[in-house]
C-alpha positions, 0 to 999 in steps of 0.5 A, spaced: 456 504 495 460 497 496 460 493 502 468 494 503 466 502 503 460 501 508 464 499 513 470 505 513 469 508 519 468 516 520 475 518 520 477 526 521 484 527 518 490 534 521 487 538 515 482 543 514 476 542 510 477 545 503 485 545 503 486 540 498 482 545 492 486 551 496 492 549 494 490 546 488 487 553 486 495 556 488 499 552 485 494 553 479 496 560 479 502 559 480 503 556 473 504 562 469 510 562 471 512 558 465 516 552 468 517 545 467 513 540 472 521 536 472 525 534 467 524 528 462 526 521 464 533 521 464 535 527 463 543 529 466 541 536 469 539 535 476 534 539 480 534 542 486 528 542 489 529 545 495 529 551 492 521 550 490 515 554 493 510 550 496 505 551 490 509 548 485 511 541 489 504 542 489 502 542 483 507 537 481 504 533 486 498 534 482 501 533 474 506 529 475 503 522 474 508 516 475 514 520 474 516 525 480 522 524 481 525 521 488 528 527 490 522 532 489 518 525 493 524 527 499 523 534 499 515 534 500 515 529 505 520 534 509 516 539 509 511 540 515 507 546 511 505 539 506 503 534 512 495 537 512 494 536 505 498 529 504 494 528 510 487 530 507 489 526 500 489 519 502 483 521 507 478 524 502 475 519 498 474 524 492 481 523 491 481 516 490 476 517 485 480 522 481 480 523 474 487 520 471 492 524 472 491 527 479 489 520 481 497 518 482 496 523 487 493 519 492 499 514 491 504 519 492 501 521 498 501 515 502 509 513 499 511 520 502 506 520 508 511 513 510 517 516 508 516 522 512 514 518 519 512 519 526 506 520 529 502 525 526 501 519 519 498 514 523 492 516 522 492 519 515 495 512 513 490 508 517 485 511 512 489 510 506 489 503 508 481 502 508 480 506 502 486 502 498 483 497 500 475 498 498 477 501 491 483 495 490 488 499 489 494 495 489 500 500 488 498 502 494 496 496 498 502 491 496 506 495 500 502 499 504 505 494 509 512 495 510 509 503 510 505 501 516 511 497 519 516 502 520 511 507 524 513 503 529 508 502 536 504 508 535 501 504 529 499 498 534 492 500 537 491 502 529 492 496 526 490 491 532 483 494 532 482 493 524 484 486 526 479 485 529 473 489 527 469 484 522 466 488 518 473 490 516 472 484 510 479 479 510 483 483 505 483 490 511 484 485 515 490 482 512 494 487 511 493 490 518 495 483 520 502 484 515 502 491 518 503 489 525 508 484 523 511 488 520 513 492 526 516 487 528 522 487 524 525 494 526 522 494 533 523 487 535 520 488 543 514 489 539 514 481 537 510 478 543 505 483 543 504 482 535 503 475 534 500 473 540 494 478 537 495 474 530 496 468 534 489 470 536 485 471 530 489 464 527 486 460 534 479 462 534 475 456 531 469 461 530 473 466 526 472 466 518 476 460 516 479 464 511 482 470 515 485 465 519 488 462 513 491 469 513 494 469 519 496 462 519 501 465 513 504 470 517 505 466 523 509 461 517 512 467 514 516 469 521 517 462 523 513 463 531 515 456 533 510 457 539 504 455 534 507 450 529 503 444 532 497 448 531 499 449 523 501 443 522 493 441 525 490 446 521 494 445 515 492 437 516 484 440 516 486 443 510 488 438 507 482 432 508 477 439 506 480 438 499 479 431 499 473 432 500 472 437 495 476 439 489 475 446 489 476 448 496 481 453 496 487 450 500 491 455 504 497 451 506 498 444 507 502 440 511 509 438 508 508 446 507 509 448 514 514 442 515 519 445 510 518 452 512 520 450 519 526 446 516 529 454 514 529 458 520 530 464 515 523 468 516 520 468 508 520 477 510 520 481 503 513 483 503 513 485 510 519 490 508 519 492 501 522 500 498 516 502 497 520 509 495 523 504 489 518 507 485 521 513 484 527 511 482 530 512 474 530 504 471 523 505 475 520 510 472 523 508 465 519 501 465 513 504 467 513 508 461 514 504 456 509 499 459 504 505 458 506 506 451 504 499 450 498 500 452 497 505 448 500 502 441 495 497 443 489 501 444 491 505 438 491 497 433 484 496 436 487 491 440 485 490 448 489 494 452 492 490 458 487 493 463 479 496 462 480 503 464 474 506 469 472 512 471 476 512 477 483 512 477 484 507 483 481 502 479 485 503 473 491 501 475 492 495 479 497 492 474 500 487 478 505 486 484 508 492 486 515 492 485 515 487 480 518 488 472 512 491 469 515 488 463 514 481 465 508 480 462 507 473 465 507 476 472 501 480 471 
């Protein structure tokens, strides 16, 4: 067991024990019926997948890797007779471990959990944040905190506490810090409350230094004015640690704190990405033709552009999300 997973607290999710396998076991069954996950990429048909049982969104679920359509993810997330075992999904760490194509489940399910909103996905999307986090899944944590951000304040208490909870490791706590941030934009009274807690990890000289290099980031990205001397301080300690030695890994410099308050623009997109974008047609098209190159690779005893491993969630962190998987150089 990692670190990172030892540190994961004991969460209890809205689903019954045995809920995934059970349905899983249904929609099993359900297969000789004869039908199609969803049509091929691109093609003209339409299908109306409201008039889909539960099984068999279920099962596309399941078997649909990276190419269930946008209107299935939709009609999943309006179901309230699916929220258990989305729920259970990103809550059991066997789901995150899952063989290939059943991994891309935990994807959907966090993707659809946001989508669909409301309380009742706090805490099921709180744990995917540890989890995501422990097993470097980057298709679910690089938007994970414009998911947290449209919860609203429900989500505070949540993130707040893995913020400060210090065996949580600096990557947890970082997206809890751009998850609260992100609940700013679209619940602004939210925003005093918000960035004092950030404020305070990003002042407290005992803190991790790098945690507050984190902190300090996002306070830049949102402009708070009330902190822009104590950057400035910061990054100017920043910069004579690197005088000092080479290698020391600055996290921003003063001119950088300068010129990010001349543009009173927050820098806001990683706060507030379409993560449901990954259903979208031109997005499934180019994930499919970067899968094909990693075969042909494979296939030419060349290198593929990832190792693969026994687990799904550390097979897949291929670059930021949202970023054209055909650009090579962005990887």
């Amino acid at each position: 067991m990692s670190r990172r997973e030892a540190s994961l607290p004991f969460v209890v999710c809205p689903a019954r024990l045995g809920y995934i396998q059970e349905m899983k076991t249904v929609a099993a069954d359900s297969r000789a019926a004869a039908f199609s996950l969803q049509p091929e990429v691109g093609a003209m048909h339409r299908v109306d997948y409201r008039q889909w049982e539960d099984e068999r969104l279920v099962t596309l679920l399941f078997e649909g890797e990276d190419r269930i359509e946008l209107a299935a993810a939709e009609e999943m997330a309006r179901r309230d007779s699916l929220l258990p075992l989305l729920a259970q999904v990103v809550c059991e760490k066997e789901s995150w471990l899952a063989e290939l194509p059943e991994w891309w489940a935990v994807v959907h399910a966090t993707y659809i959990l946001g989508h669909r909103g409301g309380e009742e996905v706090v805490i099921p999307l709180l744990t995917a944040l540890r989890w995501a986090d422990a097993f470097d899944c980057d298709w679910v944590t690089e938007p994970l905190p414009s998911i947290l951000g449209r919860l609203g304040p429900p989500v505070l208490p949540g993130l707040t506490a893995v913020v400060r909870d210090l065996t949580a490791g600096w990557s947890a706590r970082e997206l809890a810090m751009k998850g609260l941030a992100a609940v700013t934009l679209h619940f602004p009274d939210a925003a005093e409350h918000v960035f004092r807690i950030i404020g305070q990890i990003f002042m407290d000289e005992g803190e991790d230094r790098l945690v507050r290099k984190l902190a300090g980031h996002t306070l830049l990205d949102f402009r708070r004015q009330e902190y822009r001397m104590a950057l400035v301080k910061f990054a100017r300690e920043e910069a004579l640690f690197r005088q000092e030695d080479e290698w020391y890994p600055v996290g921003f410099y003063p001119e950088d704190v300068e010129q990010a308050f001349r543009n009173p623009q927050p820098d806001t997109w990683e706060y507030d990405e379409d993560w449901m974008r990954f259903y979208h047609p031109g997005e499934i098209q180019r994930r499919q033709r970067r899968w094909a190159r990693e075969r042909l690779g494979r296939g030419r005893g060349g290198r593929a552009l990832r190792q693969g491993s026994p687990g799904g969630g550390q097979v897949l962190p291929l670059g930021n999300y949202g970023r054209d998987p055909d650009d090579n150089g962005r990887d």
